[in-house]
Each structure stands twice: as C-alpha cells, then as structure tokens.
TORRO-727177 format. One record per residue: chain; x negated, y, z of N, C-alpha, C, O, CB in turn; residue number from 1; residue in one letter. Coordinates in steps of 0.05 Angstrom, whole numbers. Glycine has a CB too. Layout:
% TORRO-727177
- A, X, Y, Z, X, Y, Z, X, Y, Z, X, Y, Z, X, Y, Z, NUM, a;
...
This chain:
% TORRO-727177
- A, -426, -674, -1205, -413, -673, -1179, -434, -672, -1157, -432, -652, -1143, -395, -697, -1174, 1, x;
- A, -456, -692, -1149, -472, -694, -1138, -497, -671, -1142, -513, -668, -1123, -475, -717, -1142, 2, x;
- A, -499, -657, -1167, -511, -631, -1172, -496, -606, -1152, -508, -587, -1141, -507, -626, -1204, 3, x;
- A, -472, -610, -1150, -456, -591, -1140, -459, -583, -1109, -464, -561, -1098, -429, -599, -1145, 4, x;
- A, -456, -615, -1094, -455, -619, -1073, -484, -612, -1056, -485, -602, -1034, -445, -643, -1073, 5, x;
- A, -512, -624, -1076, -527, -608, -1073, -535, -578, -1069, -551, -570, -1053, -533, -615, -1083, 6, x;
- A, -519, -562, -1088, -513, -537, -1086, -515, -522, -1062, -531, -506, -1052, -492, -535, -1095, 7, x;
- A, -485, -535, -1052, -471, -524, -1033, -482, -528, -1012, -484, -510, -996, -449, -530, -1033, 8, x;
- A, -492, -554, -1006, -511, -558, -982, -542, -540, -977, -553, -533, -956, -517, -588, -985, 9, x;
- A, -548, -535, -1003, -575, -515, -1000, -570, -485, -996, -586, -467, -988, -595, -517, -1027, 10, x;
- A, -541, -482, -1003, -529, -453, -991, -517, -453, -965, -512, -431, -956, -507, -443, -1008, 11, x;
- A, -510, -475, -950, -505, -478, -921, -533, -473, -904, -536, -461, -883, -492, -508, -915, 12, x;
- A, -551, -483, -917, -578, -485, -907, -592, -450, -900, -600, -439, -880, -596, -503, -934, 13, x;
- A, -589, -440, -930, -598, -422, -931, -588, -397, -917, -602, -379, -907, -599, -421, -952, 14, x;
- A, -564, -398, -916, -537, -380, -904, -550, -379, -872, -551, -358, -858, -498, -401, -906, 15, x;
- A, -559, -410, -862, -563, -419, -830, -584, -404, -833, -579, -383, -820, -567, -452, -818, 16, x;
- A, -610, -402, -844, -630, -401, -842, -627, -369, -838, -641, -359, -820, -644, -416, -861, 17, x;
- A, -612, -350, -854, -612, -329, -853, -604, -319, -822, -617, -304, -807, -598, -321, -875, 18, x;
- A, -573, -334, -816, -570, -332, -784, -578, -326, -766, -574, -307, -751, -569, -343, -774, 19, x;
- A, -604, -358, -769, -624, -349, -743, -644, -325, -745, -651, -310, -727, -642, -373, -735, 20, x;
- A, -653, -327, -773, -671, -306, -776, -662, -273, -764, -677, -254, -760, -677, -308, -807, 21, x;
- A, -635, -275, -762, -625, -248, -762, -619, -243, -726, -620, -222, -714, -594, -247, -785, 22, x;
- A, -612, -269, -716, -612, -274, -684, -642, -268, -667, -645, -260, -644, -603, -308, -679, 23, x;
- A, -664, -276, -690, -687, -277, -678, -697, -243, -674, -712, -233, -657, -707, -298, -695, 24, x;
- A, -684, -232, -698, -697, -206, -697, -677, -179, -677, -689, -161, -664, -700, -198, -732, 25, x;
- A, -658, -182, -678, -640, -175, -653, -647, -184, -625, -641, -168, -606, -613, -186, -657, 26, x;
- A, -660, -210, -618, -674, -213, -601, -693, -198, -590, -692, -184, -570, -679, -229, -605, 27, x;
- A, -716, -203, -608, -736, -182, -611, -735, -153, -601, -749, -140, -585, -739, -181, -637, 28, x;
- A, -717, -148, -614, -709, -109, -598, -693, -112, -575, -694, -94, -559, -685, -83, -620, 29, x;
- A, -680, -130, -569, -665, -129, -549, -668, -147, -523, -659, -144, -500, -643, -131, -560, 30, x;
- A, -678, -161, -531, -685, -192, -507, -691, -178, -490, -679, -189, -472, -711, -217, -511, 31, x;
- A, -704, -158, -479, -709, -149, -458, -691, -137, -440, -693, -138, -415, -726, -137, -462, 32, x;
- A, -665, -121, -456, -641, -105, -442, -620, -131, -444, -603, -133, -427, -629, -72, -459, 33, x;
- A, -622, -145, -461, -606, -172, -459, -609, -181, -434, -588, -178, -420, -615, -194, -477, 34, x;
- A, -637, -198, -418, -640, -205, -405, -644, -193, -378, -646, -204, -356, -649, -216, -413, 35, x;
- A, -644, -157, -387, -634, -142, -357, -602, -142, -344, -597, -141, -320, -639, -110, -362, 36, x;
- A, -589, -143, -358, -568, -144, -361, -550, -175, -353, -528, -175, -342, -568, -133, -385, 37, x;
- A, -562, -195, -361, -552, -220, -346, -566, -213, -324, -551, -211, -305, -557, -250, -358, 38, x;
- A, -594, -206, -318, -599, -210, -287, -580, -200, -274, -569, -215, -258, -622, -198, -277, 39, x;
- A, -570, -168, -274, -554, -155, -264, -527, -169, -258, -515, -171, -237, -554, -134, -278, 40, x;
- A, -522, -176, -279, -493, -196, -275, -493, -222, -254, -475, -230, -238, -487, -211, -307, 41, x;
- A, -518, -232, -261, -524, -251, -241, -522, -251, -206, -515, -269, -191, -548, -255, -247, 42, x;
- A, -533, -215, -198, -548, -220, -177, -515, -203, -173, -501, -211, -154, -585, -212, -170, 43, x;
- A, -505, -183, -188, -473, -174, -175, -455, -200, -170, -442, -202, -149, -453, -153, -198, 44, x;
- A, -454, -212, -183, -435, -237, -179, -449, -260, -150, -432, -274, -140, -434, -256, -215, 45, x;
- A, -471, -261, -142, -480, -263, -124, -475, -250, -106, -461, -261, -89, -495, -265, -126, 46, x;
- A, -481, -221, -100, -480, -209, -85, -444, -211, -77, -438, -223, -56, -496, -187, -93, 47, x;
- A, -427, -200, -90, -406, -201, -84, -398, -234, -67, -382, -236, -48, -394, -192, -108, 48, x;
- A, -408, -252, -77, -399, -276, -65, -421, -277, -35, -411, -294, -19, -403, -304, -89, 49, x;
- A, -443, -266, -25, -455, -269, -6, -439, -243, 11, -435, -248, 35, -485, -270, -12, 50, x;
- A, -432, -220, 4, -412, -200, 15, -389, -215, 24, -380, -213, 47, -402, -177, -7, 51, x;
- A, -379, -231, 9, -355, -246, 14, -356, -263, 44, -345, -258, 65, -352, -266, -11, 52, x;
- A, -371, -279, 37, -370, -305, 58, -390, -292, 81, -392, -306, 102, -384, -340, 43, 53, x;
- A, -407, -266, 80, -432, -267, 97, -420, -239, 119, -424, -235, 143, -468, -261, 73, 54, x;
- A, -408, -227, 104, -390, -194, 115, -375, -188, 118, -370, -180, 141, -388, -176, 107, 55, x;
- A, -355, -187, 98, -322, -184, 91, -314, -208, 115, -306, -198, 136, -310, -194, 52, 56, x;
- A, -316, -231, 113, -307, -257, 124, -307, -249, 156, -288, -247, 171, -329, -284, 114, 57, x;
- A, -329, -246, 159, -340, -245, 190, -324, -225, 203, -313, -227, 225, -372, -236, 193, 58, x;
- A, -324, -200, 184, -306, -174, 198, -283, -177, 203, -273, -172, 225, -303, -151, 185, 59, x;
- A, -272, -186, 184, -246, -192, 184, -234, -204, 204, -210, -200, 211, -241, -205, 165, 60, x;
- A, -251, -220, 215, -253, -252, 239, -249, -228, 262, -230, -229, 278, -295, -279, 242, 61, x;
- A, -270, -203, 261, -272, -201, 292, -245, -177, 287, -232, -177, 309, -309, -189, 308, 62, x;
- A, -233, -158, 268, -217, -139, 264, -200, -151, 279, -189, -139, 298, -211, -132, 238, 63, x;
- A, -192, -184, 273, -165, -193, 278, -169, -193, 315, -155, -178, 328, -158, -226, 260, 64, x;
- A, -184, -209, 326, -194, -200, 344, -196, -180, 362, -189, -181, 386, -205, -202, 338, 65, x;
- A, -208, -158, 351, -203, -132, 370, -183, -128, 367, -179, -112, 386, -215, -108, 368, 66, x;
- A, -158, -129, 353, -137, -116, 344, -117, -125, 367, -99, -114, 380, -129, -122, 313, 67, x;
- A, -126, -152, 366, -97, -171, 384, -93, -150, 414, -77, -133, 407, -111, -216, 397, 68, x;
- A, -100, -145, 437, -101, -136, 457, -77, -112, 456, -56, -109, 469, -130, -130, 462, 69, x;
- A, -89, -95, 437, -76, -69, 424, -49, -79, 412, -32, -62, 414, -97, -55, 398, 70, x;
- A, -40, -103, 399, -8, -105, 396, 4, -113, 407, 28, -111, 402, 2, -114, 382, 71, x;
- A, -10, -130, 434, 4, -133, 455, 15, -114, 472, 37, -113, 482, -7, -146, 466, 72, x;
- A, -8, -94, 474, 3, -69, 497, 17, -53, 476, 24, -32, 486, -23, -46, 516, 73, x;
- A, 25, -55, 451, 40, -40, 435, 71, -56, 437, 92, -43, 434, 25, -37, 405, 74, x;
- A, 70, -81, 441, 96, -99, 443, 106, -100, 472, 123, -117, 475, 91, -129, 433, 75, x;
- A, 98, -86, 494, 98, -80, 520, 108, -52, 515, 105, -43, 538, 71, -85, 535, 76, x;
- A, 116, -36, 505, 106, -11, 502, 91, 7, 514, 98, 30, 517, 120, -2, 500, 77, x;
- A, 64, -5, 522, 46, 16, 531, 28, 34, 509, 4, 36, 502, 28, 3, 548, 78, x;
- A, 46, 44, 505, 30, 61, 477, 4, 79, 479, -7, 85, 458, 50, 82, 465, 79, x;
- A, -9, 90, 506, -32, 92, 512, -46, 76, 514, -69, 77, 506, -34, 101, 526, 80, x;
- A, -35, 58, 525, -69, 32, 520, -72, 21, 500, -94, 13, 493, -75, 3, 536, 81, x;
- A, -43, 18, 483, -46, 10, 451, -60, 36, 441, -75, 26, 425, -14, 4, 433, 82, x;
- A, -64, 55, 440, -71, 68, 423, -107, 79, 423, -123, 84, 406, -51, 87, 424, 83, x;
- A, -107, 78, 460, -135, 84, 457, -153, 61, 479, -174, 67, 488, -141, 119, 466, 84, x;
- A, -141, 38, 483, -159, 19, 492, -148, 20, 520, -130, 34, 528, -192, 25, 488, 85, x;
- A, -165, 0, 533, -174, -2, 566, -186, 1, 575, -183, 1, 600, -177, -13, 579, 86, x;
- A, -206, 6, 565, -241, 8, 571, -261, -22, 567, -285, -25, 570, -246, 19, 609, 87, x;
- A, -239, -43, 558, -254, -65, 562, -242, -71, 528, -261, -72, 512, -246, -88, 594, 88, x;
- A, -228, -73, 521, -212, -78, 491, -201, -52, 484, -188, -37, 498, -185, -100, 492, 89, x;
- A, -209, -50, 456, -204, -22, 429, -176, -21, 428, -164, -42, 423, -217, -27, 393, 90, x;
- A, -164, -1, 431, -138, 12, 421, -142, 8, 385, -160, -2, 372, -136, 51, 433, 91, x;
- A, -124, 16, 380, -118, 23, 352, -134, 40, 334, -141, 34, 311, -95, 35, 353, 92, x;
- A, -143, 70, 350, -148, 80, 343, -183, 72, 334, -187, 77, 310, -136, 96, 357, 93, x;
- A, -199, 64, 343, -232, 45, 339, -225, 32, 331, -237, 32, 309, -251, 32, 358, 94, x;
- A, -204, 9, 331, -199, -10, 310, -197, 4, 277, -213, -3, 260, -170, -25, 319, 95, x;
- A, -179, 22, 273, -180, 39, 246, -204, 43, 244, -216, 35, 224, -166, 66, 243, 96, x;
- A, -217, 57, 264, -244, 70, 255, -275, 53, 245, -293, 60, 229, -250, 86, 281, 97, x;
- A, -272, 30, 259, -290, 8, 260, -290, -9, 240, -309, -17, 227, -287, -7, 279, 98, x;
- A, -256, -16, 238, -263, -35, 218, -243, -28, 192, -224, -42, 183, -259, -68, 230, 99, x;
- A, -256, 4, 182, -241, 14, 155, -233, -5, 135, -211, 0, 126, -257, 33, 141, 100, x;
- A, -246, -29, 124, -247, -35, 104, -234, -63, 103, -229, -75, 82, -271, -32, 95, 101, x;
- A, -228, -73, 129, -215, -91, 139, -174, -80, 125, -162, -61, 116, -226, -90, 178, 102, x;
- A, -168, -116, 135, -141, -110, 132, -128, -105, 159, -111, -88, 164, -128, -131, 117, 103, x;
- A, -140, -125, 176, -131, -108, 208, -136, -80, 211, -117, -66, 218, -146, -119, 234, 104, x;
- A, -169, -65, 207, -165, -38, 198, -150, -23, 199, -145, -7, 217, -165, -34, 183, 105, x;
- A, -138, -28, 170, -123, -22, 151, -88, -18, 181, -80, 3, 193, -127, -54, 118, 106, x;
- A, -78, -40, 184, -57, -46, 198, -63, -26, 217, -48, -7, 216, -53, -75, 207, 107, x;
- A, -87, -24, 242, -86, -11, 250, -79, 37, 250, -74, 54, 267, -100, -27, 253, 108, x;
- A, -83, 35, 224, -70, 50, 216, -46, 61, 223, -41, 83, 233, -69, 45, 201, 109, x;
- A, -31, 38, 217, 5, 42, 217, 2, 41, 242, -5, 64, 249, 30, 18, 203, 110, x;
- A, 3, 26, 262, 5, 21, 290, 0, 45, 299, 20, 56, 308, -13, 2, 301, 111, x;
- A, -28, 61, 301, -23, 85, 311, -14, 104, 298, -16, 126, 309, -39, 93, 321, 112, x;
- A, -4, 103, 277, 15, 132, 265, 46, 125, 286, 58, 142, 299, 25, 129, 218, 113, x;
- A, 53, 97, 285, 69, 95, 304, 77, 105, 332, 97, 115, 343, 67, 79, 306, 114, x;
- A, 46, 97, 340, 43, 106, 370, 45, 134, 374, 58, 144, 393, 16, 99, 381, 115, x;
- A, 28, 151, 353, 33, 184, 356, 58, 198, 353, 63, 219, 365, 18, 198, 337, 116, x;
- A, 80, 182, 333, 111, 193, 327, 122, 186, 363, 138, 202, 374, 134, 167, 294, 117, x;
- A, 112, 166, 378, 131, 157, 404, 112, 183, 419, 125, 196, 436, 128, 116, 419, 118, x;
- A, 95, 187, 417, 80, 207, 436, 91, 239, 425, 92, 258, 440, 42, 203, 433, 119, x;
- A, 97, 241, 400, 110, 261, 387, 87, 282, 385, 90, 305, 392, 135, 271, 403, 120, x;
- A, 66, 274, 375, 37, 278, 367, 40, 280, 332, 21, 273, 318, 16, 250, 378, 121, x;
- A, 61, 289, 320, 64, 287, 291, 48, 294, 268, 51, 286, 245, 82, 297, 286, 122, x;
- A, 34, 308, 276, 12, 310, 256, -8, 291, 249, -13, 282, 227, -1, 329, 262, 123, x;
- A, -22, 282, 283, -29, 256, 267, -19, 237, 261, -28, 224, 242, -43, 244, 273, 124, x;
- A, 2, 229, 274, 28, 217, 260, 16, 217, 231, -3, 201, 229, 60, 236, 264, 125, x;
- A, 20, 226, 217, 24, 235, 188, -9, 226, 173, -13, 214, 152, 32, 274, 188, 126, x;
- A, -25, 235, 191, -61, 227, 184, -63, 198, 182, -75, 184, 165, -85, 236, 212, 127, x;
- A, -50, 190, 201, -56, 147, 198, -38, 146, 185, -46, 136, 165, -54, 119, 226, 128, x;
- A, -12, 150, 181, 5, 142, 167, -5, 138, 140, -6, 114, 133, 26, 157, 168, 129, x;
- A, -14, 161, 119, -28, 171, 107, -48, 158, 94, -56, 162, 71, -34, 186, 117, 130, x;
- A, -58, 137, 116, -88, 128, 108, -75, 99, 106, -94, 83, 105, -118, 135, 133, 131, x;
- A, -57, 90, 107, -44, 63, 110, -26, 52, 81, -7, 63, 70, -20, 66, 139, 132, x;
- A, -38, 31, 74, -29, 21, 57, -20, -18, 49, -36, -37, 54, -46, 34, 44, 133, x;
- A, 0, -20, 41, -2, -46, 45, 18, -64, 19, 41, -55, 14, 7, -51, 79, 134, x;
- A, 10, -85, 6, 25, -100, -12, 55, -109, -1, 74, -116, -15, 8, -125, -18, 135, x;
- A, 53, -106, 26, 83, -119, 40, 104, -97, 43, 109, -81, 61, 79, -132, 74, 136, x;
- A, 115, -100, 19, 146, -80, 19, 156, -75, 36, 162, -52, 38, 170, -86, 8, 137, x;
- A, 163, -91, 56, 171, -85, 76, 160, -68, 103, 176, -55, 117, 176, -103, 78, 138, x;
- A, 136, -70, 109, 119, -55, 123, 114, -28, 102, 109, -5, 109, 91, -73, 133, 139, x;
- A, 116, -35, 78, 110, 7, 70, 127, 15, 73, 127, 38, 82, 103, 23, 42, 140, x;
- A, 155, 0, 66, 185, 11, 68, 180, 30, 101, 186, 54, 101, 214, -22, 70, 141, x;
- A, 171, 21, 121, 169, 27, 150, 148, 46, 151, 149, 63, 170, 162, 2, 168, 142, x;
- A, 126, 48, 132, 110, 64, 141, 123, 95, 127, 119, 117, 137, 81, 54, 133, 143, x;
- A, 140, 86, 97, 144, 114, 88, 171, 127, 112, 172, 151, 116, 154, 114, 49, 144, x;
- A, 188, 111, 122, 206, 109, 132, 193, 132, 163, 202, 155, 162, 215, 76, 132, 145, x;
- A, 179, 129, 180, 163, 140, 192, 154, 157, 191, 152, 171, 211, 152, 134, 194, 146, x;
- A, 139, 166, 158, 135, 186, 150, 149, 210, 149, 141, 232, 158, 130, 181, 134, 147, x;
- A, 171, 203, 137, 198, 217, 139, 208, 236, 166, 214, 260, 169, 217, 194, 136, 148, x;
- A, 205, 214, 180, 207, 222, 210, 189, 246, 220, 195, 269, 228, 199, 197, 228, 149, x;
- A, 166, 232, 216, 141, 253, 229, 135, 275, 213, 119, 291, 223, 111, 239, 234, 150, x;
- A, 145, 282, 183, 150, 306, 179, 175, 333, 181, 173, 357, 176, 145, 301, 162, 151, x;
- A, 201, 312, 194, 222, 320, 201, 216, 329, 221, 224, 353, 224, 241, 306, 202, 152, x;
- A, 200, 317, 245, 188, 335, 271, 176, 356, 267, 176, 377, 279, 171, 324, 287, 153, x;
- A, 165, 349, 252, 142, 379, 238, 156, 403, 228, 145, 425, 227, 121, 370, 208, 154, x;
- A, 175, 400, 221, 195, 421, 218, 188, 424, 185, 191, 446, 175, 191, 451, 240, 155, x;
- A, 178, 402, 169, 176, 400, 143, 195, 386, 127, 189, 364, 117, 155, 391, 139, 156, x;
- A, 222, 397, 123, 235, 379, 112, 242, 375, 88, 260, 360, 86, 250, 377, 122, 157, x;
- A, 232, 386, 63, 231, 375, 34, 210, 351, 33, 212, 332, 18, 221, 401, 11, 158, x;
- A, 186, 352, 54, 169, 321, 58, 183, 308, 62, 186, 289, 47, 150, 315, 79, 159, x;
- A, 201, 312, 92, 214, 291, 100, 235, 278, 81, 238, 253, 81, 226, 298, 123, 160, x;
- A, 246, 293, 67, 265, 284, 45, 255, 258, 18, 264, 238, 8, 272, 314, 31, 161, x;
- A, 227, 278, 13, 214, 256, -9, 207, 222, 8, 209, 200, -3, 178, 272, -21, 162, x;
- A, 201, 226, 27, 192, 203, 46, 209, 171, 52, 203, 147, 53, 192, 219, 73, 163, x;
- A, 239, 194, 58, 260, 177, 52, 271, 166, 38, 285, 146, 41, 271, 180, 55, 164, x;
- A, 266, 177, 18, 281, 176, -13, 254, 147, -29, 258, 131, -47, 279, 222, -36, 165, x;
- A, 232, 153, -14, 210, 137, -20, 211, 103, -4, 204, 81, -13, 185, 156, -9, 166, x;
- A, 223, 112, 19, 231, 88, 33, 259, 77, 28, 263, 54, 36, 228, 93, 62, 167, x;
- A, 283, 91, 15, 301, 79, 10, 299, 60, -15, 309, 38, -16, 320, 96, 11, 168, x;
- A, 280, 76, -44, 291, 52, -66, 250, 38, -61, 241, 31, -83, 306, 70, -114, 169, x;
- A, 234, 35, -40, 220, 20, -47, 220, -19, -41, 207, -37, -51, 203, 35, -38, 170, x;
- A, 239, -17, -23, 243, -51, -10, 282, -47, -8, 294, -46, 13, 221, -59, 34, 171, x;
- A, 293, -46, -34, 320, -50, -23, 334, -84, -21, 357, -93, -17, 340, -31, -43, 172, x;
- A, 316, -93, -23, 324, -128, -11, 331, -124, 22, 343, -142, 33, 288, -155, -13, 173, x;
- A, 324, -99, 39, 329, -100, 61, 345, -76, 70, 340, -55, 82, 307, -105, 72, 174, x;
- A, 369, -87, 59, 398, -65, 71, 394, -49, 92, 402, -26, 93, 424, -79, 81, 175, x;
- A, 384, -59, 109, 385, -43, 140, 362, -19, 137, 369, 5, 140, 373, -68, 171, 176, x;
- A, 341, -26, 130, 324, -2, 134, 331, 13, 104, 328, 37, 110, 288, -12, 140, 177, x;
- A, 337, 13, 84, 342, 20, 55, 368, 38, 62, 371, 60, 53, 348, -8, 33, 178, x;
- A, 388, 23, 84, 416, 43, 84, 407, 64, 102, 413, 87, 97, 448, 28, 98, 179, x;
- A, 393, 60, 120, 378, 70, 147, 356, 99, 138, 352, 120, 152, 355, 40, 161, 180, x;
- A, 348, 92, 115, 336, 114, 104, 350, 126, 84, 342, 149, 79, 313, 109, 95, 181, x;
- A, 368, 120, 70, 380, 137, 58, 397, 155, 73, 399, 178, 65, 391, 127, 40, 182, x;
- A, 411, 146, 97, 430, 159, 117, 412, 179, 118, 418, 200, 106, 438, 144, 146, 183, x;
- A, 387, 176, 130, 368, 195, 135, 363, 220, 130, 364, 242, 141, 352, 188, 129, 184, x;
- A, 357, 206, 99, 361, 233, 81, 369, 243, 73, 359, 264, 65, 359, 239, 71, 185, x;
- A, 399, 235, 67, 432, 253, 71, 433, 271, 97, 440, 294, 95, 462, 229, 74, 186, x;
- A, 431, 265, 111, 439, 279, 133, 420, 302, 141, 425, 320, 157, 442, 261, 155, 187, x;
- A, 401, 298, 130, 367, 318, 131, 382, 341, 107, 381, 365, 110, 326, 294, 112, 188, x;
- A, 394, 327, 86, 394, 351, 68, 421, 363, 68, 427, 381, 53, 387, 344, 38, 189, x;
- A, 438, 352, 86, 449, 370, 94, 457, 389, 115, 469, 411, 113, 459, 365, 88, 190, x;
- A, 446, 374, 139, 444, 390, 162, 416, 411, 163, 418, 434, 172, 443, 370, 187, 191, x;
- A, 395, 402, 153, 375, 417, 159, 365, 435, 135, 357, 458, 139, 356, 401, 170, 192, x;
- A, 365, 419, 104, 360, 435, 83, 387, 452, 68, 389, 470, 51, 345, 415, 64, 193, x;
- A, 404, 437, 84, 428, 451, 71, 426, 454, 37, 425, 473, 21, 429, 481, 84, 194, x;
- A, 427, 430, 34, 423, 421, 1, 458, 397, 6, 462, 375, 17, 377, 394, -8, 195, x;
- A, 474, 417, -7, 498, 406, -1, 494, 387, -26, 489, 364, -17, 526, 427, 2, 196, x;
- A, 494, 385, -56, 487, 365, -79, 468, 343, -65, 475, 319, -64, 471, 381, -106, 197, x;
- A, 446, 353, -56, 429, 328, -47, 447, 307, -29, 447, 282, -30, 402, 338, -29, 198, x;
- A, 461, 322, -13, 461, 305, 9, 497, 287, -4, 503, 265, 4, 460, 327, 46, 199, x;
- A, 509, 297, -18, 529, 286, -29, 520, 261, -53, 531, 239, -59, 545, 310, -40, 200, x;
- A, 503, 270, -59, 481, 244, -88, 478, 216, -67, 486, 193, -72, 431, 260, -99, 201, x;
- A, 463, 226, -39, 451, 203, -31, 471, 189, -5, 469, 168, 8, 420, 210, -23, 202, x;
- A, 499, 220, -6, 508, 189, 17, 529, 171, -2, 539, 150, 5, 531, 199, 53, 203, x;
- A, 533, 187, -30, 552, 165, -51, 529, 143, -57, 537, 119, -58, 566, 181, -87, 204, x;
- A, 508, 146, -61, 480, 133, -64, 487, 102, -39, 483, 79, -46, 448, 161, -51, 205, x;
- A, 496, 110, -16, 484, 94, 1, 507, 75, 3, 502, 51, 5, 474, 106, 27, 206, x;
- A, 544, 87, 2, 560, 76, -6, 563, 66, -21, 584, 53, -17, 570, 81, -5, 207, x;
- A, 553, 62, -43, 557, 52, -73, 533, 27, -64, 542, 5, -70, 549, 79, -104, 208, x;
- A, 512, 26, -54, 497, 2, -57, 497, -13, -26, 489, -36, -23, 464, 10, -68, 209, x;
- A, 508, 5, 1, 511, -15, 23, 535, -17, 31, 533, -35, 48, 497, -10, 45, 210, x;
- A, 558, -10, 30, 583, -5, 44, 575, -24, 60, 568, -11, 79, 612, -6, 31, 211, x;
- A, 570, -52, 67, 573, -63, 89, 557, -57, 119, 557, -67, 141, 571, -85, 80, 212, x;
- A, 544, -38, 108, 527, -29, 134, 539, -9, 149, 553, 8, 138, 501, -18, 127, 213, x;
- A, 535, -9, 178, 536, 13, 195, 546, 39, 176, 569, 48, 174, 506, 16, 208, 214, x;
- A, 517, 49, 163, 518, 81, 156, 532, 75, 132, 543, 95, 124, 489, 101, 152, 215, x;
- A, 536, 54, 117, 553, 55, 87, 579, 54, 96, 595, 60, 79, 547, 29, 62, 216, x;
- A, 593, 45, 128, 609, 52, 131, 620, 87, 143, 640, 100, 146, 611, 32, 142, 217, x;
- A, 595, 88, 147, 598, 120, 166, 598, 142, 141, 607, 165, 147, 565, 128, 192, 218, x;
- A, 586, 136, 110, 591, 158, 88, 612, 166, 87, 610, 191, 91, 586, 152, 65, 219, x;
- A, 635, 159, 82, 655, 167, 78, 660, 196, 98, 668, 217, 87, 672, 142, 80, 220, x;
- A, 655, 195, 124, 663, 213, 141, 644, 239, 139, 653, 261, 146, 663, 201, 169, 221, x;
- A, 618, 236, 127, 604, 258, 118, 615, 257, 90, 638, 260, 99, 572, 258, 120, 222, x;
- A, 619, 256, 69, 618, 256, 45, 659, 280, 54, 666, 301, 44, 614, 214, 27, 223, x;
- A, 668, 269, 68, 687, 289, 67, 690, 315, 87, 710, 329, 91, 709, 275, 69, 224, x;
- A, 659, 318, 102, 660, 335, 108, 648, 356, 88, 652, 380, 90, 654, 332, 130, 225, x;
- A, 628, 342, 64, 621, 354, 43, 646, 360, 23, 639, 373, 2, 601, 339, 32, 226, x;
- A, 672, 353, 25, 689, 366, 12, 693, 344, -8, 700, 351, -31, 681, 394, 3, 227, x;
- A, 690, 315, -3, 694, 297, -26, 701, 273, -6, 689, 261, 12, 665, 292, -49, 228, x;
- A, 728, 270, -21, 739, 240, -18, 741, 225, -35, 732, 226, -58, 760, 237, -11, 229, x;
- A, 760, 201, -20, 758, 184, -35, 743, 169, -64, 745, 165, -88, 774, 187, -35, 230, x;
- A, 730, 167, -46, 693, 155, -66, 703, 124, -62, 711, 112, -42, 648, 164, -42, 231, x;
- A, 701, 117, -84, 702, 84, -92, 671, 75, -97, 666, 52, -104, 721, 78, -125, 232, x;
C-alpha cells in the first residue's frame, strides 16, 4: 500500500515537474510578446481611464454648459439665436460641431434639425437629424417623427412614410406621439402617395392599437372614405 502511494506521489511530482518545464520553455519564445502585450493592455486600460476622468469628463462639463443658453432661446422660441448663437453664447449649431463626441453634442443635433424644420430649411433638417442618436425612446420616437416631416417637405414621400412607420412602432408606450405618427402616415399614403392598401393597413393599424386617441378616433372617417367600414 505504502509502495503504491509512493508511486503515485513520484508521478504527481514528475507530471509537475514536466509542467513547469513545459511553461518555462513557452516562456522562452514568447516572454517577450507575452509581456508586450500586457504592457499594451496595461497602458489601454489606463489610458482609457485618464481619457475618462482627464477629457471625456471635462467636455462633457463644458458641452452641458454651452448648450444651456441655446435651450433657453429654443424654449422662448427664438430659433435664430438658438440655432446660431448671440455672439457671446453658441447656438446649436458649434455646439454639434465642437463638442461631436459629447452627449450634449450629440443632443445638439436634434435641436437644430428642429430649428431648421421651423425655419423650413429641410434639407438640413434631415443632415442633423441624421447625425442624432439617442438610447431615450422617446426622443428618437421625436427625432424619427421629424424626420418624417422634413422629408414630406422635401417632396420625398416614400422617406417620409418609412420615418413614420419608424416612429410609430419604435416607443409605443407613448400613445400620443405613436397614434400621431401613424395618422401621419396614413394620410401621407393616401393623400400624397396614393397608396390606397398602405394607407387602409395603417389607419386599421392605429384603430386597432389607440382608439382612445384623437386620430384613433378620427380613423374611422378616413378608413370610409377608403371604402371600408365598420372596422372593429
């Protein structure tokens, strides 16, 4: 028994011994790209955390900052000084430009795609719109919603159609703008694209998921000028 146990222990030994021997020699060829490679890891994971607290942080601080002035004269509706400053505080438009990578930036975006649909400037309308992105359903719901719009001015209306149809099923937790854009785009495809199927799909579309709204009450009266009643 004790012969055995011996055994087994001088084959644990030996087994280990082979291990390291085999770690040491993989070392050997490699220790050098091994240890390029943690440096690299080292000094990115650094760097990103000195980007963090030393750049990102700071910008962000002043984005919010320049931005404020510009939503005030946008909540006033002075949409020229929101859009291109006073001469003393940045419009919207330097705010996008300045601080791209920012999330005020970023916001600034939407703000002046806004400002250009009220100036009826639709093309760039469509350029910031475009460049605007955001995690809050509810603000993309508004930006595709917009979109819609400022290609309907453009006299583009299969855009305008996708736009709506993009803003109706992306935030439907919010009836108002969800019924608001689907109305939209019923009434686009049938007054202007004269897509009589489209526009019958999305105003049973809008009745079937809002009747209690405004326009889920107003389907019924298009839906029978499309030649279809009584929709349950």
């Amino acid at each position: 028994m004790a012969d055995n146990t011996n055994q087994q222990a001088g084959n644990e030994t030996l087994e280990q011994n082979e291990t390291v021997e085999k770690a040491k020699q993989v070392w050997s060829k490699n220790g050098k790209n091994i240890s390029l490679f943690l440096g690299v890891v080292v000094v990115a994971v650094g760097g990103f955390f000195a980007y963090k607290n030393f750049v990102k942080g700071p910008k962000e601080a002043e984005a919010a900052d320049k931005i404020y002035k510009a939503e005030q004269y946008y909540e006033m509706d002075s949409i020229n000084l929101a859009l291109n400053g006073d001469g003393v505080n940045p419009g919207f438009i330097k705010v996008a430009d300045n601080y791209s990578g920012t999330s005020k930036g970023n916001l600034a975006n939407f703000y002046a795609g806004s400002c250009y649909i009220k100036l009826n400037q639709n093309e760039k309308a469509v350029e910031y719109l475009k460049d605007f992105s955001t995690d809050s359903k509810q603000i993309q719901q508004r930006a595709y919603l917009l979109l819609g719009d400022a290609y309907g001015d453009l006299g583009k209306g299969t855009e305008a159609l996708d736009y709506y149809k993009k803003a109706a099923n992306h935030f439907e937790a919010d009836p108002q703008q969800s019924s608001d854009a689907l109305f939209r785009g019923a009434f686009l495809a049938q007054h202007v694209l004269n897509n009589k199927d489209e526009a019958i799909a999305l105003f049973k579309e809008l009745k079937e998921k809002y009747p209690r709204t405004q326009q889920g009450f107003e389907a019924d009266k298009y839906l029978a000028q499309l030649g279809v009643y009584n929709v349950n």
